[in-house]
C-alpha positions, 0 to 999 in steps of 0.5 A: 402469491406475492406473499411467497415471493416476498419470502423466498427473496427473504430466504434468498437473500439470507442464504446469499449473507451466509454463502462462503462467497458472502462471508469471504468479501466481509470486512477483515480486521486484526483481532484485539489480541494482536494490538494488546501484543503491540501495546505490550511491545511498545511498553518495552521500548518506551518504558518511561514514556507518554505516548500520546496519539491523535485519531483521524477526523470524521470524514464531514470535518476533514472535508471541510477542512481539506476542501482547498487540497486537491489531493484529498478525496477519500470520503470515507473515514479511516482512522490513522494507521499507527493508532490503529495499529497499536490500539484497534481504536476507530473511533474518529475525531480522538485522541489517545494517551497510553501509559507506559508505565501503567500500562494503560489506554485512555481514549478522548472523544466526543465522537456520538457515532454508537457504533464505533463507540460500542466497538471501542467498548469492546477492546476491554484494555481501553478506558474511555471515551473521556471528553476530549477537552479532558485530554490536556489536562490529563497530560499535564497531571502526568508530566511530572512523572515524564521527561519524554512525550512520544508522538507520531511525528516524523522529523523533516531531516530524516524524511523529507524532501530534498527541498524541504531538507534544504529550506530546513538547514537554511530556514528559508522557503519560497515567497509566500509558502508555510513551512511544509508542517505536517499535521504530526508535526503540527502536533508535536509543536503545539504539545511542545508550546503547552508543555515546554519543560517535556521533551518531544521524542518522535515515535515513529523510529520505535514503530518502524522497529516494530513493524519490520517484522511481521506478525502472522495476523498482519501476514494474514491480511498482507496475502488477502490484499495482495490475493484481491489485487492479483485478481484484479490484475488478471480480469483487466488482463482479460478484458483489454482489448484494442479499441478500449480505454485506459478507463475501462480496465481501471473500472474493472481493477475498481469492480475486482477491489470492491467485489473481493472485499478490498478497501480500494486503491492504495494509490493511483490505478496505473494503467498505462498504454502505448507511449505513455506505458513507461517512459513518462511514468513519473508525470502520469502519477500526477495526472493520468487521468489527463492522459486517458487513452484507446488502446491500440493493436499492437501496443503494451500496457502497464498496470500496477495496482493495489488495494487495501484490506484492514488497513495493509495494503498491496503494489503489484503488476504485469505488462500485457500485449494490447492485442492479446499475443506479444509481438515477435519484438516483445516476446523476445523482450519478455524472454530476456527480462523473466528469468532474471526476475526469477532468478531474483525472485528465487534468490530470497531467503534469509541473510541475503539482502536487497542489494544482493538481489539486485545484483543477481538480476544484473548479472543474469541481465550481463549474461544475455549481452554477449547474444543480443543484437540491436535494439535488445542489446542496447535496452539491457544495457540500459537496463544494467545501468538502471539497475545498479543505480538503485540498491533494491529491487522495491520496496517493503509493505505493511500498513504502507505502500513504502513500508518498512524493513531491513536496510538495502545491505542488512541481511533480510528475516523471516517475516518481512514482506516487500515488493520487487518490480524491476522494469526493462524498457525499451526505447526503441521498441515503445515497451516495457516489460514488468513483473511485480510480486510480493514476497514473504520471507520464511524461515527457509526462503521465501513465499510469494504473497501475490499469488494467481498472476501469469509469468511466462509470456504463454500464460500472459496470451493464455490469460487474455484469450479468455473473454473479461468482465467489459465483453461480458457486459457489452454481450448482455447489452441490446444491441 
């Protein structure tokens, strides 16, 4: 007897790995084709070039060395996503010198870990692993046949802050702080100290070129993590609830990451109630947790999520009613707010560009005024304003939240990928009204990647009547 329950848990459990449920939540990952076509790519613009590239470091090394930096706090490895992206290795603690003019990859590593080595085996353009103090002496073997080395590094004047910027052209930062090198930086400075006679050339302009327009693979994995994310989005719609806390619904987006096959958050899960759903947004990021709070009856919330899957990522959201349905005030605040978007949304094809986008949804913003008594009047004009000082709806995606693409007045291709989120807050009302969606570009317009989440306000409330993942629990709980 015990011997048959043993193999039908067994079968049981085999036919759970092969159900489409199963295979569906497995790990998704760019093929090697994929990166032999973005070696070839990076061949052809860096035709001269040594690129050399430095791997994330194991997560028990990094976690030694980053135990005084409050902001790290991924304990999993994950390789860097540039290296990655040109060579699919995943092997950490590594480094990697491509040859240009060879066309040839060579991997650096002492790393024993047999399954990522096996893996990097696998990739039949890879030579290596070679040890990893072989790694300069190569370098230095082959010099004499370049003038530029490329690495990742990105110049603080082209990317940095506004202080940064600052202390860069004046040379003078605050008493008692390092210069804000970043690990890329600190590597192309050391190369630069070995090898003073080779130019360092920053590669990262060329990839940002490369990564503008996106490949099918890449598109591929783009709509699975946003699919993911749109999940997520409308189980914690169902399950919000007054008397709940923000916590709650983010262990629910948490549960829908994982369940489906996500990575997990790409950044901080935003999810954010009553005074705090807007007006405070930008102190949030920085310590929400802080701010937790219990939903109340009649409040909105914001949530603006993300997940990753095979290093590409997603930033979507929706605004929901704490109580299920919308007020009279926020319904009519809803209202005003949708079509713009819709209108914007459905304006994106190629040849337009981002500013145009933000113009149309001003425009229809402006069109609604003449109708609009107080308080909407005065949040549309605010919103009008807040509009017109940007010049994009959002931002672009890829292996990145802030990802890359056209420039805000270049006519937008096929196969750029980016997010548009406008917000129209009102002060007066305590809530903010926010869609965002991720769009592709097609030859002939546009398709949205983060499919499955509400627009109109109907759908919102038809959405949370349904019973979500906490009311679940809780019912099968002893009372």
């Amino acid at each position: 007897m015990r011997t048959h329950s043993v193999s039908l848990l067994v079968l049981g459990f085999l036919l759970f790995l092969t159900s489409p449920a199963f295979s569906a939540a497995l790990p998704e990952k760019l093929s090697p084709e994929f990166h032999k076509n973005r070696l070839e790519e990076l061949y052809r613009r860096c035709p001269n070039g040594l690129i050399l590239l430095r791997g994330e470091l194991d997560w028990f090394r990094k976690r030694e060395l980053r135990q005084f930096d409050s902001s790290y706090s991924d304990p999993d490895f994950k390789q860097e996503r540039n290296l990655y992206y040109l060579t699919g290795i995943e092997v950490p603690n590594s480094f990697v010198l491509i040859d240009a003019k060879k066309k040839e990859v060579r991997l650096y590593s002492d790393w024993k870990g047999e399954y990522e080595l096996q893996q990097a085996k696998r990739l039949d353009y890879v030579k290596g692993p070679f040890p990893a103090d072989r790694f300069l002496y190569d370098v230095l073997q082959l010099t004499p046949d370049y003038e530029k080395l490329y690495t990742l590094y990105i110049p603080i004047l082209e990317s940095g802050t506004l202080h940064g910027k600052t202390a860069a052209l004046t040379g003078v930062f605050p008493p008692g702080m390092p210069n804000p090198l970043t690990e890329e930086m600190q590597f192309a400075r050391g190369l630069a100290e070995i090898f003073p006679s080779q130019r360092i050339n920053s590669l990262a302009s060329i990839l940002a070129e490369m990564q503008k327009v996106k490949q099918p693979e890449e598109i591929r994995l783009l709509r699975r993590a946003n699919e993911i994310a749109a999940h997520a989005v409308v189980e914690a719609m169902k399950s919000i609830r007054p008397g709940l806390h923000d916590h709650d619904i983010r262990a629910v987006i948490d549960y829908t990451f994982k369940r489906d096959g996500g990575v997990g958050a790409t950044f901080a899960n935003n999810v954010m109630s009553g005074p705090n759903m807007f007006s405070n947004l930008l102190p949030l990021w920085s310590d929400y947790y802080h701010r937790d709070r219990q939903l109340g009856a009649g409040e909105g919330t914001f949530i603006d999520i993300g997940t990753e899957v095979g290093y590409y990522v997603s930033d979507i959201g929706r605004t929901a009613p704490v109580s299920g349905k919308f007020t009279a005030e926020q319904r009519k605040l809803y209202d005003i707010y949708l079509p713009c978007f819709l209108k914007a949304e459905q304006s994106i094809r190629p040849g337009a560009t981002q500013h145009n986008l933000v113009e149309i949804t001003a425009q229809c913003a402006e069109s609604q005024l003449p109708g609009l008594g107080d308080p909407y009047r005065i949040s549309v004009q605010e919103w009008i304003k807040s509009l017109r000082s940007h010049t994009t709806l959002g931002h672009y995606q890829d292996l990145n939240v802030l990802g890359v693409g056209a420039g805000d007045d270049e006519p937008l291709m096929a196969g750029m990928v980016f997010a548009i989120e406008p917000v129209l807050y009102s002060k007066e009302l305590n809530f903010a009204v926010f869609i965002e969606d991720v769009i592709l570009v097609t030859e002939n317009g546009y398709d949205v990647l983060s499919k499955g989440m509400p627009y109109t306000s109907a759908e919102v409330e038809k959405i949370m009547a349904q019973p979500g993942i906490v009311q679940a629990e809780e019912a099968r709980r002893p009372h």
